[in-house]
N, C-alpha and C positions, 0 to 999 in steps of 0.2 A: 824769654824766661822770666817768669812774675814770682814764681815759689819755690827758688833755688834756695840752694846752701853753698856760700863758699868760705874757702882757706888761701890764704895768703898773706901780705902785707902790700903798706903804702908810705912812700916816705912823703916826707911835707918842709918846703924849707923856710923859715921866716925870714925877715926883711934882715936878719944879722947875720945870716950865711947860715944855722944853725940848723940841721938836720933833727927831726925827729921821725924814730920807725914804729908806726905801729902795726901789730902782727893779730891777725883774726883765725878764727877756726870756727868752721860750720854756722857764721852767719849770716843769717836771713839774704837773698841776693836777686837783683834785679836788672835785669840787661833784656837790651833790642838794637835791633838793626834800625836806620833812617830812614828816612822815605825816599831815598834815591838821590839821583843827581841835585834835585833842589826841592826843601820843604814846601809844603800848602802855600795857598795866598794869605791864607788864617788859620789858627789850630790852636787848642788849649790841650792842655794834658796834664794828669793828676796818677802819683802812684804811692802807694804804702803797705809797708809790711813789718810796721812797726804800732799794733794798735794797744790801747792802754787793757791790761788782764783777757786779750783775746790773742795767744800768742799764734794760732794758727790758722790766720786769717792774710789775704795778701789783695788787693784791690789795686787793677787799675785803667784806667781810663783818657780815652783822649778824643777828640771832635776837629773836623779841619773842611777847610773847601780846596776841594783836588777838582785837578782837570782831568776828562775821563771821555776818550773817542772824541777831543774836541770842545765838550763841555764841560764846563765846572756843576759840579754837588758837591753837597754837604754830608759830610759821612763821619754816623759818631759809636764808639762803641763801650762797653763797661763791662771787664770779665774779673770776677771773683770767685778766690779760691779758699774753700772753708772747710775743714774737716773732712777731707777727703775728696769733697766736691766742687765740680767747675762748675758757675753763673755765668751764661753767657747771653750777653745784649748786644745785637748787633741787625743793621740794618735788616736781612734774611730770614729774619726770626721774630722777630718786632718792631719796637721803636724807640728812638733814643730823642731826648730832648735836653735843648740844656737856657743855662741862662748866665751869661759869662761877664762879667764886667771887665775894661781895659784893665785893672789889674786891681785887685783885695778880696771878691767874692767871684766862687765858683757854685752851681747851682744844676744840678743833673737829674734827670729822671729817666727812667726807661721802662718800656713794659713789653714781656712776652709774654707766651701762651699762660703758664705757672706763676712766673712771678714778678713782680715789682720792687723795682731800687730808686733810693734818692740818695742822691751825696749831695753834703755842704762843705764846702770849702772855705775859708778864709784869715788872711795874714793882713800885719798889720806892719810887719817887713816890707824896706822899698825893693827886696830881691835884688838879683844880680842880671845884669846884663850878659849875653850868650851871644858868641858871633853862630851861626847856623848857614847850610850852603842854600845859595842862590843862584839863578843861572848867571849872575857877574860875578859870584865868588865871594867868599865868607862874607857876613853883614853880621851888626849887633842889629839882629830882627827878635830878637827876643828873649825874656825874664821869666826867670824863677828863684824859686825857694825850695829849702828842703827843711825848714820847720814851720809850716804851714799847718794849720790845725786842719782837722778833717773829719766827719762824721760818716757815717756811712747803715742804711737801717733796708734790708733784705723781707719784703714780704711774701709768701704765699697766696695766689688767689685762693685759691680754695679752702672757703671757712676765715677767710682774711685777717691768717695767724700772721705775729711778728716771730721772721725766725731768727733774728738779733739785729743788735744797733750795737753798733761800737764808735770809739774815740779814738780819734790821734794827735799829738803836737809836733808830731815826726815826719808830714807829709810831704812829699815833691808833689810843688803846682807849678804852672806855666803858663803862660800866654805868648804867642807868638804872630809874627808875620805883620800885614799889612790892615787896615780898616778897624782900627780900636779907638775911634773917637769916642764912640758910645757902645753900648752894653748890646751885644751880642745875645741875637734870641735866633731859637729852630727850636721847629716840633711844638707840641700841644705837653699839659699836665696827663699822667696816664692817669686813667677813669679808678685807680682803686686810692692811689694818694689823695683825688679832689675829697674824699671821706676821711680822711686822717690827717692830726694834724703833724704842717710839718717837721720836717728835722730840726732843732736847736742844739746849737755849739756854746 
């Protein structure tokens, strides 16, 4: 679920025993299931649905190396929900590329038939460490944040309109899993961004 709405509350207790409640109604909301008994060997992932004067806009995305009949691939995808409408990027349909560093810059592109997306990512937060399942059982395998800045700009191929660029300071990033010495690359630039310049945050 990328483009919910929810109602409820959450209590939170500080380090003095001290409870505070706070209680919500019809906002913005975002839930998924894991990836099963144990995450990727690597995987990034980025979501938001808090963008600056785009209230109805919801993006999210994430990239990992799964074993699959044996083998590992790399499988990334990007689906945005805007004005009524699903964006959807994913390996079936096009192609997803990204540029990830172990952890402050996130860097995505994708291209299917219609259209073209870039997201920028990046925090200047040392984020928080997350234990996540393994097949030996929870590990702190990986960080994130949830005020993470984030850009995100949706082209059209055809007549190579922009059909918006929006802003966050609101955003869930991550990096996870094993092999983040260095900067994590898959996939090519898609052919209509090498014409445009890129995104800036």
């Amino acid at each position: 679920m990328a483009h919910g709405w929810a109602t409820g509350w959450f209590e939170q207790i500080d380090a003095s025993g001290s409870i505070r409640r706070f209680d919500f109604e019809q906002a913005p909301a975002y839930a998924e299931k894991n990836w099963g008994g144990a995450f990727p060997q690597r995987w990034f992932w980025l979501q938001c649905n808090a963008f600056d004067h785009t209230p109805d806009l919801t993006l999210t995305s994430g990239g990992g190396i799964r074993q699959m009949l044996g083998q590992r691939e790399s499988v990334g995808m990007v689906g945005i929900h805007h004005r009524g409408r699903f964006y959807e990027f994913v390996p079936w349909n096009g192609q997803v590329s990204w540029q990830v560093s172990p952890w402050g810059s996130w860097h995505i592109w994708a291209e299917q038939q219609d259209y073209v997306v870039e997201l920028v990512g990046k925090t200047e937060s040392p984020g928080i460490p997350i234990r996540v399942p393994t097949a030996t059982g929870l590990e702190f395998l990986c960080r994130d944040t949830t005020q993470g800045e984030l850009s995100v700009s949706l082209w059209q191929k055809q007549g190579r309109q922009l059909l918006f660029s929006a802003q966050s300071q609101q955003a869930g990033l991550e990096i996870g899993g094993n092999g983040w010495s260095e900067t994590w690359h898959h996939g090519t630039w898609p052919t209509l961004t090498k014409h445009l310049s890129p995104t800036k945050l």
